[in-house]
KOLGU-4560 file (N, C-alpha, C; in nm, 3 decimals, padded with zeros to 5 digits):
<recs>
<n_xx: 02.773 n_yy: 08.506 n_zz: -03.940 ca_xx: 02.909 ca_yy: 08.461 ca_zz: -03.926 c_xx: 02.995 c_yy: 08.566 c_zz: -03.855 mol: A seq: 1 type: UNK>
<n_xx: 02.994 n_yy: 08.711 n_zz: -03.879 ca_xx: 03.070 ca_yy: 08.821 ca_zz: -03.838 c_xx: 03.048 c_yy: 08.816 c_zz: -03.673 mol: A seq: 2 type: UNK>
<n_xx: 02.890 n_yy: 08.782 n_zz: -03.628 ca_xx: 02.860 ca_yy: 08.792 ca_zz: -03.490 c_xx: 02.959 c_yy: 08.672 c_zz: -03.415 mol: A seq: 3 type: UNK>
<n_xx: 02.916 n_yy: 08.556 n_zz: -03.471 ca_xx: 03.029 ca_yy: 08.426 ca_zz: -03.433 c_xx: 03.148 c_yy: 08.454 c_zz: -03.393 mol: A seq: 4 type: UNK>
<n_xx: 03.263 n_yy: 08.512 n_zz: -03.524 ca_xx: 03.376 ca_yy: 08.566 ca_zz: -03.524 c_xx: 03.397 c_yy: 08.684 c_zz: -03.349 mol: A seq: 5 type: UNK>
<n_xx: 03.276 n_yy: 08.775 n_zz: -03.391 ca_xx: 03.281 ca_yy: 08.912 ca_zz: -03.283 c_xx: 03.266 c_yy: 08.825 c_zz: -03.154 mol: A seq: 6 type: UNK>
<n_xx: 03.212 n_yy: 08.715 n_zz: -03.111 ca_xx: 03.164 ca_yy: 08.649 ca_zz: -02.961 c_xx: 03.274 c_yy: 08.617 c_zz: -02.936 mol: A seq: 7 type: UNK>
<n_xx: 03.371 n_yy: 08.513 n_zz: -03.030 ca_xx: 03.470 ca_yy: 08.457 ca_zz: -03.013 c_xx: 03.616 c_yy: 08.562 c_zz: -02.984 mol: A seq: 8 type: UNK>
<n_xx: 03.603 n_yy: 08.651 n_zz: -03.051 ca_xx: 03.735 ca_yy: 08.762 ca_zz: -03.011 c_xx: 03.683 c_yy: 08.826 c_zz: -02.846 mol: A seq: 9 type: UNK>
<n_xx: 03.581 n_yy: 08.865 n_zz: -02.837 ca_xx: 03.505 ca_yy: 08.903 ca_zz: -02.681 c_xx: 03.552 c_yy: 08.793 c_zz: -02.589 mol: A seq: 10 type: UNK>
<n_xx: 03.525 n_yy: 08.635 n_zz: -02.601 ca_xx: 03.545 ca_yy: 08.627 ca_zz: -02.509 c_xx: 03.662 c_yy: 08.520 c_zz: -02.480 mol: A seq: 11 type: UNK>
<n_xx: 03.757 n_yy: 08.530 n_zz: -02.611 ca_xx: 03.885 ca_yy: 08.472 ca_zz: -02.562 c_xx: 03.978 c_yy: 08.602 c_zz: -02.492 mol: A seq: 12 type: UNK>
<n_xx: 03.872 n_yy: 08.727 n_zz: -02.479 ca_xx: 03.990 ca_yy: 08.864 ca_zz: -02.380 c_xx: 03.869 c_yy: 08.827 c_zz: -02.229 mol: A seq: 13 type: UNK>
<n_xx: 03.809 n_yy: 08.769 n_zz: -02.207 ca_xx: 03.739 ca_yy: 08.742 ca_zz: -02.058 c_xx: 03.800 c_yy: 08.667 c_zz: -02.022 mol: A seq: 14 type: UNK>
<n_xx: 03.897 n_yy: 08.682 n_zz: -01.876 ca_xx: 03.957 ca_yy: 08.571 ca_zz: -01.779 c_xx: 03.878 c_yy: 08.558 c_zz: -01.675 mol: A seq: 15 type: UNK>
<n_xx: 03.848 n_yy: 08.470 n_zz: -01.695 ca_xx: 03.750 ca_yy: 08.407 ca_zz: -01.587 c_xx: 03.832 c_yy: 08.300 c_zz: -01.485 mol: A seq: 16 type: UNK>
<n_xx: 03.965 n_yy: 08.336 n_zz: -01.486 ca_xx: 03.999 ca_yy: 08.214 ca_zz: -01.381 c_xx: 04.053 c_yy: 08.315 c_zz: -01.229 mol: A seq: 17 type: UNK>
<n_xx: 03.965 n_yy: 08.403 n_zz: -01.160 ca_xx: 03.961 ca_yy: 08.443 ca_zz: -01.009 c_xx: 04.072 c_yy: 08.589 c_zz: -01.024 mol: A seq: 18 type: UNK>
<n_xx: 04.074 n_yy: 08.611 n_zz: -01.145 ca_xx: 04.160 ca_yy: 08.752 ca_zz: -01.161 c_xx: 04.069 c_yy: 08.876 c_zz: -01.102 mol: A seq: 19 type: UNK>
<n_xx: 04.069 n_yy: 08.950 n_zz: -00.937 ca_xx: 03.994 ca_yy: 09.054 ca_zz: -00.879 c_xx: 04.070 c_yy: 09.163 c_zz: -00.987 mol: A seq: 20 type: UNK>
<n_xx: 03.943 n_yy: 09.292 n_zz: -00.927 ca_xx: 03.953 ca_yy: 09.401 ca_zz: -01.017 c_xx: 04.047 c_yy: 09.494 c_zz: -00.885 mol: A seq: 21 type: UNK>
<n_xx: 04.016 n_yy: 09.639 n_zz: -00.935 ca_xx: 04.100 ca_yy: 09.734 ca_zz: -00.822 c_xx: 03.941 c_yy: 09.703 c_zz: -00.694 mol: A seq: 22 type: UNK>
<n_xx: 03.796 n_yy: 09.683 n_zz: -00.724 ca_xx: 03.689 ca_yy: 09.696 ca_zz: -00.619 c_xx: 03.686 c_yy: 09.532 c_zz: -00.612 mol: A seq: 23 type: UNK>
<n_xx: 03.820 n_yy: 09.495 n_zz: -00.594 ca_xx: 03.792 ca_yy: 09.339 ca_zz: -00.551 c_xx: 03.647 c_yy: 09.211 c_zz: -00.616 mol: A seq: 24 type: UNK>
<n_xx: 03.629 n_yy: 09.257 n_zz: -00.724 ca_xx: 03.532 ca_yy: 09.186 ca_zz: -00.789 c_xx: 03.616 c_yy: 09.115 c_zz: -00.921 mol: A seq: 25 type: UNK>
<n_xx: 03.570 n_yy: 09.025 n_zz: -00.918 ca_xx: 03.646 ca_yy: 08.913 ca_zz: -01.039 c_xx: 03.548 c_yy: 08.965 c_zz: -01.172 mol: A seq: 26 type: UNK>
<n_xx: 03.649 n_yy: 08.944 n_zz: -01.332 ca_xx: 03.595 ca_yy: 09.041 ca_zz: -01.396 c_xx: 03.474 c_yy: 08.936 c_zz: -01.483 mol: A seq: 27 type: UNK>
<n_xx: 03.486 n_yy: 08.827 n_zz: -01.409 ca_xx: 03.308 ca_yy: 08.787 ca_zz: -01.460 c_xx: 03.197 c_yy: 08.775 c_zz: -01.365 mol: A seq: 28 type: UNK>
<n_xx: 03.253 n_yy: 08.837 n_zz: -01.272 ca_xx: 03.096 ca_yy: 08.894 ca_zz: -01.187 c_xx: 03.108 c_yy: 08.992 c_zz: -01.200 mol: A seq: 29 type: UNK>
<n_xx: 03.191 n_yy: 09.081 n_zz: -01.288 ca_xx: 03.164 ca_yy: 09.228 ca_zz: -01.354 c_xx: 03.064 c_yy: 09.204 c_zz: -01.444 mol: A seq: 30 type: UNK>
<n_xx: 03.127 n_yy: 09.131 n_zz: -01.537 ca_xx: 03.042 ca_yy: 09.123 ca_zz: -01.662 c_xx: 02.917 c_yy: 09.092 c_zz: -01.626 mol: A seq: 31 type: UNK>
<n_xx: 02.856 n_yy: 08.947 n_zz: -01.542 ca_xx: 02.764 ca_yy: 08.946 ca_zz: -01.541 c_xx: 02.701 c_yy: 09.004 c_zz: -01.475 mol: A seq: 32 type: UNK>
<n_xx: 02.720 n_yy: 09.102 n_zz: -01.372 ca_xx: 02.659 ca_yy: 09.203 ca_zz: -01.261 c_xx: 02.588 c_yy: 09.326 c_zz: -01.372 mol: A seq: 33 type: UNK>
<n_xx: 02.681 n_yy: 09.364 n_zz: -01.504 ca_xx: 02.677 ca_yy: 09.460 ca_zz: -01.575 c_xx: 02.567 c_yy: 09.368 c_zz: -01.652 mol: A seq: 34 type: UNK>
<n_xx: 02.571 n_yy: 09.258 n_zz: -01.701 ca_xx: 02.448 ca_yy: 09.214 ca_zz: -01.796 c_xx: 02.331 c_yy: 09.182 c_zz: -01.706 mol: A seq: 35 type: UNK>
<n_xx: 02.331 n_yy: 09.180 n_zz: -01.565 ca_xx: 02.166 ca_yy: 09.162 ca_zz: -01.523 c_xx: 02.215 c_yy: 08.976 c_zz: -01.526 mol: A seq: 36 type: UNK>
<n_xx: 02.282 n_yy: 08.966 n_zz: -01.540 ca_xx: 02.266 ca_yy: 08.775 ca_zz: -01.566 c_xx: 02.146 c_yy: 08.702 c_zz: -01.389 mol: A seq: 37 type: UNK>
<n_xx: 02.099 n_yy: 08.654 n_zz: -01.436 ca_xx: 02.059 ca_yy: 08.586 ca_zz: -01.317 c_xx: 01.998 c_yy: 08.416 c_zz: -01.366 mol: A seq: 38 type: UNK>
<n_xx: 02.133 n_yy: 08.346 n_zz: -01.308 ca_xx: 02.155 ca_yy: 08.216 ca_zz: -01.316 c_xx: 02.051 c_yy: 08.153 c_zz: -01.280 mol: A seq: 39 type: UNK>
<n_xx: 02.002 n_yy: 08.185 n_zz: -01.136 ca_xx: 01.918 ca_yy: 08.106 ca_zz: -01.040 c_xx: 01.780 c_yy: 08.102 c_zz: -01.126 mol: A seq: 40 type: UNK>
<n_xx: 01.755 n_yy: 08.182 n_zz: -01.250 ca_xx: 01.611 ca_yy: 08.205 ca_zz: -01.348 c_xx: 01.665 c_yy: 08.113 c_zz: -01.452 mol: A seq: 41 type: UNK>
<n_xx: 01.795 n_yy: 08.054 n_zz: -01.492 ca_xx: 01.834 ca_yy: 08.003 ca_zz: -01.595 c_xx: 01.842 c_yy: 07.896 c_zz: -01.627 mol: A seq: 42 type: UNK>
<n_xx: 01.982 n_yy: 07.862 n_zz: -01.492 ca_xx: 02.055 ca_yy: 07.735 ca_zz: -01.498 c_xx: 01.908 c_yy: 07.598 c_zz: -01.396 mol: A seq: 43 type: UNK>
<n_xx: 01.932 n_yy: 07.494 n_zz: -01.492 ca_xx: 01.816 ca_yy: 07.425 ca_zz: -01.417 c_xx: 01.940 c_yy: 07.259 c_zz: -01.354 mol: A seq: 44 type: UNK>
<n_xx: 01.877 n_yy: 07.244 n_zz: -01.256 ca_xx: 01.960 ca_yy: 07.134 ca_zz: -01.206 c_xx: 01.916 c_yy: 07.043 c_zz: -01.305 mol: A seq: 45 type: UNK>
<n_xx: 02.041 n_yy: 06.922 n_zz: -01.317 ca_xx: 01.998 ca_yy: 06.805 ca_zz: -01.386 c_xx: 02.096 c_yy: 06.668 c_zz: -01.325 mol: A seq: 46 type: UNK>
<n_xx: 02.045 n_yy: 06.559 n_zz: -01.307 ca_xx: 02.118 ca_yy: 06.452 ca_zz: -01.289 c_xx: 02.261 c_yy: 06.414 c_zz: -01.377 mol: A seq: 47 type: UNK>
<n_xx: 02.302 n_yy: 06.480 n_zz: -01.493 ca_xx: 02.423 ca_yy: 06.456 ca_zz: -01.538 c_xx: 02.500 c_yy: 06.556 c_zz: -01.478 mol: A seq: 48 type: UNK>
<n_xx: 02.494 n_yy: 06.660 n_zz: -01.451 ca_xx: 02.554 ca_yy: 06.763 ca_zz: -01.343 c_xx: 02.585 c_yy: 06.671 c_zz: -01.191 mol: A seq: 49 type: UNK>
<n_xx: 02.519 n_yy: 06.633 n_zz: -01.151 ca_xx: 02.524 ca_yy: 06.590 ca_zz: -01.051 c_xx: 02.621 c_yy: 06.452 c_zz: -01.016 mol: A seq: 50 type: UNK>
<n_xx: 02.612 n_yy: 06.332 n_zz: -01.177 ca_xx: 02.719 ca_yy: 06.278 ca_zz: -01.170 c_xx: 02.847 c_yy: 06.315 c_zz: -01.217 mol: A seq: 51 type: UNK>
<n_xx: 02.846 n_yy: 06.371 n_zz: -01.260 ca_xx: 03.007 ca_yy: 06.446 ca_zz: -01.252 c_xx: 03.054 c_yy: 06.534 c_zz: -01.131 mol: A seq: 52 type: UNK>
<n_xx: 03.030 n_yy: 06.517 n_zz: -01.042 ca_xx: 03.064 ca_yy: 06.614 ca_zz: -00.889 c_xx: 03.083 c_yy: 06.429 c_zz: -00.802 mol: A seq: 53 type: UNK>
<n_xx: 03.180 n_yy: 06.461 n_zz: -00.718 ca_xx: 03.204 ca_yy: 06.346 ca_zz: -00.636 c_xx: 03.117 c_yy: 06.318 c_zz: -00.512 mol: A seq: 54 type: UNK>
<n_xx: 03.129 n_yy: 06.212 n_zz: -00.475 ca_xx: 02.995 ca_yy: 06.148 ca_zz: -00.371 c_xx: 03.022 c_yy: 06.240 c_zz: -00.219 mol: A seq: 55 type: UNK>
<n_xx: 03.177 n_yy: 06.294 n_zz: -00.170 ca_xx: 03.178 ca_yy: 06.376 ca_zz: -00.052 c_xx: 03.121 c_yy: 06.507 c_zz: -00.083 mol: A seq: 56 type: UNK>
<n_xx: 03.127 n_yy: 06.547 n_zz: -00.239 ca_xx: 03.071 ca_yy: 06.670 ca_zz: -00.244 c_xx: 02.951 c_yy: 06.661 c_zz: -00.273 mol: A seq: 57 type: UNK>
<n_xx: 02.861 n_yy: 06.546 n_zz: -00.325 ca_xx: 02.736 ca_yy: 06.566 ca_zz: -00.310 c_xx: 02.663 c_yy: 06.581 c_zz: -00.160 mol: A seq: 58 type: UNK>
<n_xx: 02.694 n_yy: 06.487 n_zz: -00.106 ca_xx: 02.697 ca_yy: 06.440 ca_zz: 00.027 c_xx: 02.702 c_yy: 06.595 c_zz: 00.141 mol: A seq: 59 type: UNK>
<n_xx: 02.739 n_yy: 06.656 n_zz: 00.080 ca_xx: 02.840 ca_yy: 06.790 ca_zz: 00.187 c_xx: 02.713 c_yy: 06.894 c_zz: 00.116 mol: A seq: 60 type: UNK>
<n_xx: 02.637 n_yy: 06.873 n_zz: -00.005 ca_xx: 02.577 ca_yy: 06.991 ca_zz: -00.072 c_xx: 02.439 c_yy: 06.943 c_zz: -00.012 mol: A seq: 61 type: UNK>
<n_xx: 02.401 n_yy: 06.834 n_zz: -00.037 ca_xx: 02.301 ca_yy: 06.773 ca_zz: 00.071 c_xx: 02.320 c_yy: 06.841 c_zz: 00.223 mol: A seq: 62 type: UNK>
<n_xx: 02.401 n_yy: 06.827 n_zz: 00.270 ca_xx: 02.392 ca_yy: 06.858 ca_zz: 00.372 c_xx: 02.362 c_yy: 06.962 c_zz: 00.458 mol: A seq: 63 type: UNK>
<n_xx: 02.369 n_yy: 07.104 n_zz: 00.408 ca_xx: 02.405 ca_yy: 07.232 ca_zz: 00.380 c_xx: 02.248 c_yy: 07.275 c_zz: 00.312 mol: A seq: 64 type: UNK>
<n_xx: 02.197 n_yy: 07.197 n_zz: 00.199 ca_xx: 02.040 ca_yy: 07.220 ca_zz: 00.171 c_xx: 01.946 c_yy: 07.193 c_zz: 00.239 mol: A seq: 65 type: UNK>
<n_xx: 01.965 n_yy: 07.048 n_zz: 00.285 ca_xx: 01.845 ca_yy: 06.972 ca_zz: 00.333 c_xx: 01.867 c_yy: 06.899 c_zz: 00.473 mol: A seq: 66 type: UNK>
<n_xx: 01.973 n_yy: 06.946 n_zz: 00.509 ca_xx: 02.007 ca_yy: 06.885 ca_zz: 00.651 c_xx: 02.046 c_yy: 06.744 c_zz: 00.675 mol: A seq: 67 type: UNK>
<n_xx: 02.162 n_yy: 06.801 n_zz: 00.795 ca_xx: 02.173 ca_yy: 06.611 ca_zz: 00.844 c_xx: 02.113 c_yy: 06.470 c_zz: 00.774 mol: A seq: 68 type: UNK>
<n_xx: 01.984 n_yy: 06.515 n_zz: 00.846 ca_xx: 01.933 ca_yy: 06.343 ca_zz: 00.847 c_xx: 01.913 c_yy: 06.322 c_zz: 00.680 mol: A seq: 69 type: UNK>
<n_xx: 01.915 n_yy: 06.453 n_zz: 00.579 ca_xx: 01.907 ca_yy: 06.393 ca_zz: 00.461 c_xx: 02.013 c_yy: 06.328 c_zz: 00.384 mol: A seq: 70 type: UNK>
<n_xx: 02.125 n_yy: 06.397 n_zz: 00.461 ca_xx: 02.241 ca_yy: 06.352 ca_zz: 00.406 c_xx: 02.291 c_yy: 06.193 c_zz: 00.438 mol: A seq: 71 type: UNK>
<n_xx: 02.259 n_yy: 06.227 n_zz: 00.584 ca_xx: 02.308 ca_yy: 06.083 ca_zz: 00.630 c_xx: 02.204 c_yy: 05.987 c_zz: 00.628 mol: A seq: 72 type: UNK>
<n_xx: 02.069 n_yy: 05.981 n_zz: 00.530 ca_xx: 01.981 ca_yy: 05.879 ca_zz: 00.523 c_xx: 02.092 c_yy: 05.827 c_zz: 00.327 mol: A seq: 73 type: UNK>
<n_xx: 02.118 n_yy: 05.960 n_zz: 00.297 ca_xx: 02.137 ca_yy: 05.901 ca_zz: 00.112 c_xx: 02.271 c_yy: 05.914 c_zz: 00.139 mol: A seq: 74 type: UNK>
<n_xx: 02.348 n_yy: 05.865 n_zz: 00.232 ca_xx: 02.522 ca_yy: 05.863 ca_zz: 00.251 c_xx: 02.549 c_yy: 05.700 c_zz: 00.173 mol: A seq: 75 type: UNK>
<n_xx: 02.441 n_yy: 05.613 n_zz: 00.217 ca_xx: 02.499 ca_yy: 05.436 ca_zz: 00.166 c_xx: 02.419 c_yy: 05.437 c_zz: 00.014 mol: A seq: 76 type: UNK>
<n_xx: 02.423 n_yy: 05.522 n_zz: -00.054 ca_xx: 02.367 ca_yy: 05.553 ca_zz: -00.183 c_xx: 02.427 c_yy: 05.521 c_zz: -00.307 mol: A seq: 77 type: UNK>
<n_xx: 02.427 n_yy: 05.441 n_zz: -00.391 ca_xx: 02.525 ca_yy: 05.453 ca_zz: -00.462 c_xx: 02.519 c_yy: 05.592 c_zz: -00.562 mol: A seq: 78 type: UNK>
<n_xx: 02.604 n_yy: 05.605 n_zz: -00.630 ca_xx: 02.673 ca_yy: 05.707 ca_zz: -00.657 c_xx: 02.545 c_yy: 05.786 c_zz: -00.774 mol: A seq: 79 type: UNK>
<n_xx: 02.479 n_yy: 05.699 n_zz: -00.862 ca_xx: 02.382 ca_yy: 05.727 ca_zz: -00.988 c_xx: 02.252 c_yy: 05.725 c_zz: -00.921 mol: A seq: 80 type: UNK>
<n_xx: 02.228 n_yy: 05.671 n_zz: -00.819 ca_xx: 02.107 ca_yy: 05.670 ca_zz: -00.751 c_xx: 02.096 c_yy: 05.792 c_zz: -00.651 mol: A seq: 81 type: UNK>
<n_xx: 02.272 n_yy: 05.866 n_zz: -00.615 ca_xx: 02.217 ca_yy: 05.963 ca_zz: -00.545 c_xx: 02.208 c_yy: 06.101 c_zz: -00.612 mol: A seq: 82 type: UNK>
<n_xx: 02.270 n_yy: 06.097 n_zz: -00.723 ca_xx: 02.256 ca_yy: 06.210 ca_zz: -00.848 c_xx: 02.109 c_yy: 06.216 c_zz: -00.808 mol: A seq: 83 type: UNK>
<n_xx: 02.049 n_yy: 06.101 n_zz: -00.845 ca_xx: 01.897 ca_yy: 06.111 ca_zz: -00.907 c_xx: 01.821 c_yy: 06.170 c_zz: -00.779 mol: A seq: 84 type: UNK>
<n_xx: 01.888 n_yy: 06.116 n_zz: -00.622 ca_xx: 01.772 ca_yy: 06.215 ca_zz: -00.523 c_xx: 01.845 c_yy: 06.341 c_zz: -00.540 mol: A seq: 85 type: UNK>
<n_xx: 01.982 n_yy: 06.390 n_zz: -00.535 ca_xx: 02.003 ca_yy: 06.530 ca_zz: -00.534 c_xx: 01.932 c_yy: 06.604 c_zz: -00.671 mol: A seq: 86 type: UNK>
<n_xx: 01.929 n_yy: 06.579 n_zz: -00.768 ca_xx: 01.776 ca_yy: 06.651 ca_zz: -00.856 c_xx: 01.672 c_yy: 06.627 c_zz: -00.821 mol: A seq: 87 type: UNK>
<n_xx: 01.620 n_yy: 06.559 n_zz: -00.761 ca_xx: 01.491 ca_yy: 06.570 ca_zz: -00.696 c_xx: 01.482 c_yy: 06.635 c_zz: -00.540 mol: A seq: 88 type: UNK>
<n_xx: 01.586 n_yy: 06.645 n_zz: -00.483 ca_xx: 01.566 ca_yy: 06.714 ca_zz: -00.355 c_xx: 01.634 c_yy: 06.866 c_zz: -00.343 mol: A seq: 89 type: UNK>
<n_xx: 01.652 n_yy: 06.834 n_zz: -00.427 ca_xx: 01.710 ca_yy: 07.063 ca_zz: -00.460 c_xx: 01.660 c_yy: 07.118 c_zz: -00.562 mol: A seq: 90 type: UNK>
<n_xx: 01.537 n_yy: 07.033 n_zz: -00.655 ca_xx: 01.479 ca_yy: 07.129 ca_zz: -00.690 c_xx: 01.374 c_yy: 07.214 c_zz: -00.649 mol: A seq: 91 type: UNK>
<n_xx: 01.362 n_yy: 07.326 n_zz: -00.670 ca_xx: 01.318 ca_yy: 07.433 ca_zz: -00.665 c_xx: 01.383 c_yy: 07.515 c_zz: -00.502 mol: A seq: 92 type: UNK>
<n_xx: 01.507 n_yy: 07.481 n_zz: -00.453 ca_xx: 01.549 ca_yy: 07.546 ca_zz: -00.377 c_xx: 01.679 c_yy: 07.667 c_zz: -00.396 mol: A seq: 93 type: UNK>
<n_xx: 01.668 n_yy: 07.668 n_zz: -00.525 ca_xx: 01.775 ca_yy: 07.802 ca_zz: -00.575 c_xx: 01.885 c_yy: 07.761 c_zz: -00.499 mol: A seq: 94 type: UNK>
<n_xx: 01.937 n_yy: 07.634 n_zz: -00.572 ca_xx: 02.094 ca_yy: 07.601 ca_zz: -00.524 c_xx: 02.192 c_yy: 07.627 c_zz: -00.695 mol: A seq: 95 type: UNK>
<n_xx: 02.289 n_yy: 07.737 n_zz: -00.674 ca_xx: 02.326 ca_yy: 07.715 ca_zz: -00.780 c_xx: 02.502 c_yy: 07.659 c_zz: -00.732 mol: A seq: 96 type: UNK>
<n_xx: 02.543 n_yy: 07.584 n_zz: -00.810 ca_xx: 02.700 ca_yy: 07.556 ca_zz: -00.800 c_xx: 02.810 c_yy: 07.689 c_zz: -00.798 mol: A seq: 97 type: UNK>
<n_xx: 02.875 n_yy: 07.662 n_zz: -00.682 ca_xx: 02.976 ca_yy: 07.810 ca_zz: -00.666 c_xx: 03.025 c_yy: 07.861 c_zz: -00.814 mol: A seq: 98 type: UNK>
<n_xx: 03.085 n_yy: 07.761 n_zz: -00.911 ca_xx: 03.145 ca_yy: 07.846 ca_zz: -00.997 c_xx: 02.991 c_yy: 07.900 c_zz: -01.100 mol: A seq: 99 type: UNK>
<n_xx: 02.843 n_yy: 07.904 n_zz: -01.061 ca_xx: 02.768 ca_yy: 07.986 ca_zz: -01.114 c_xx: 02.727 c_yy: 08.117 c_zz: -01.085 mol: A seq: 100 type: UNK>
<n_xx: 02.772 n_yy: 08.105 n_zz: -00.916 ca_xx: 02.734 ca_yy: 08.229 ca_zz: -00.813 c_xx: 02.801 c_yy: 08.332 c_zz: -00.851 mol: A seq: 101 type: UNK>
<n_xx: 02.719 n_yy: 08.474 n_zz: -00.870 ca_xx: 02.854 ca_yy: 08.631 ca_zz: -00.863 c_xx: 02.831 c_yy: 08.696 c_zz: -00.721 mol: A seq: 102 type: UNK>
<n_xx: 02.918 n_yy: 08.791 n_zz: -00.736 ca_xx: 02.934 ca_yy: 08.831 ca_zz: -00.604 c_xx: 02.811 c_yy: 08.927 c_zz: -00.603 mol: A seq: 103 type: UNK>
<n_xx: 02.682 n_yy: 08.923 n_zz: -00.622 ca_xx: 02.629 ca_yy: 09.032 ca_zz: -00.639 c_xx: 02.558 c_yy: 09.118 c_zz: -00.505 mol: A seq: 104 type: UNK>
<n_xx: 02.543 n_yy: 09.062 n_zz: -00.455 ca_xx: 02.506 ca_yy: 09.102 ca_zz: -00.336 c_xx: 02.600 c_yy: 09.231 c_zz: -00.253 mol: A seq: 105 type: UNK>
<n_xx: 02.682 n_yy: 09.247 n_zz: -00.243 ca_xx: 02.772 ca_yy: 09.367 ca_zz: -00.230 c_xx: 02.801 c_yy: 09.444 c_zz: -00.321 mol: A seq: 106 type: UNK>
<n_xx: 02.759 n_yy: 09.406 n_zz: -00.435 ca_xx: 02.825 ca_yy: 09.478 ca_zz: -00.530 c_xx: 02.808 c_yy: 09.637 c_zz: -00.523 mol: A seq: 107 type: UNK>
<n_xx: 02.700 n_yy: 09.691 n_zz: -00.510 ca_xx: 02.703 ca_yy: 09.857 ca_zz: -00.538 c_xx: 02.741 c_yy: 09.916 c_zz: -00.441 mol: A seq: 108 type: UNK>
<n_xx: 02.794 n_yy: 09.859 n_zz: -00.322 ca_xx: 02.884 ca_yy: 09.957 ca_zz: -00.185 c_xx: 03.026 c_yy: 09.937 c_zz: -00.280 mol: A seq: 109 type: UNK>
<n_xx: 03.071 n_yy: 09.828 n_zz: -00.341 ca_xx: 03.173 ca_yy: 09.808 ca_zz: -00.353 c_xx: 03.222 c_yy: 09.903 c_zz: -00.458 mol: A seq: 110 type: UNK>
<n_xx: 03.111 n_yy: 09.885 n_zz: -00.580 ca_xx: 03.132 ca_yy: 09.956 ca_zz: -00.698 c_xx: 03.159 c_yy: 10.106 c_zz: -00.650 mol: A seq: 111 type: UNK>
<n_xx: 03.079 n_yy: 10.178 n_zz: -00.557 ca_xx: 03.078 ca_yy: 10.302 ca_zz: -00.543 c_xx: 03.207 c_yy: 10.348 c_zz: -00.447 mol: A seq: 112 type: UNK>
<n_xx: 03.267 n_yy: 10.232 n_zz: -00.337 ca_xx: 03.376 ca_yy: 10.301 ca_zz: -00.277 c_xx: 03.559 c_yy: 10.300 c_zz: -00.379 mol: A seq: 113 type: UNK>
<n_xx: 03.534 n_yy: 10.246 n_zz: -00.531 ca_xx: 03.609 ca_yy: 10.217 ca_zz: -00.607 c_xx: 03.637 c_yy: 10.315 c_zz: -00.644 mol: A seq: 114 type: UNK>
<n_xx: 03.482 n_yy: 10.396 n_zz: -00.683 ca_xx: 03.505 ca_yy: 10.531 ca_zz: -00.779 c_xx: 03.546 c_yy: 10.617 c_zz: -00.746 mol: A seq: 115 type: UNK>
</recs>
């Protein structure tokens, strides 16, 4: 119960809504840069993810993965039928949704011209 309590005081002080630091890093791609997090080993695509995102933005994420003609073959798709090819056509291509991505890739030029 004490751990519960301790998670919950931790992370109602994490703002996670695009607040940069002084090395221009938002302070939950601190956190998770500092925990090793790696989403792309974690988070697994699923068709209820997919219907909750709108048909231009599926359409546009298709497009960007798998090219043109995939997009514009599953454009007259209806909306539950194209959930179901976008989990089947991005898996295993390490697509994660922007608000899963950190900035990690720059991170240790950045971290080090801070200090």
């Amino acid at each position: 119960m004490k751990q519960c309590l301790f998670a919950y005081l931790i992370a109602s002080q994490i703002n996670a809504n695009g607040r940069y630091s002084a090395n221009g890093i938002g302070q939950m791609d601190e956190i998770a840069l500092a925990a090793k997090v790696d989403m792309k080993a974690t988070w697994q695509l699923s068709v209820g993810f997919f219907e909750s995102v709108s048909k231009p933005t599926l359409l546009k994420i298709l497009r960007e993965q798998c090219g043109d003609s995939v997009a514009d073959n599953c454009a007259s798709m209806k909306k539950v039928d194209l959930a179901l090819a976008m989990a089947d056509r991005l898996a295993g291509k390490d697509w994660l949704p922007p608000a899963l991505e950190f900035e990690a890739e720059s991170e240790p030029q950045k971290l080090e011209e801070a200090a």
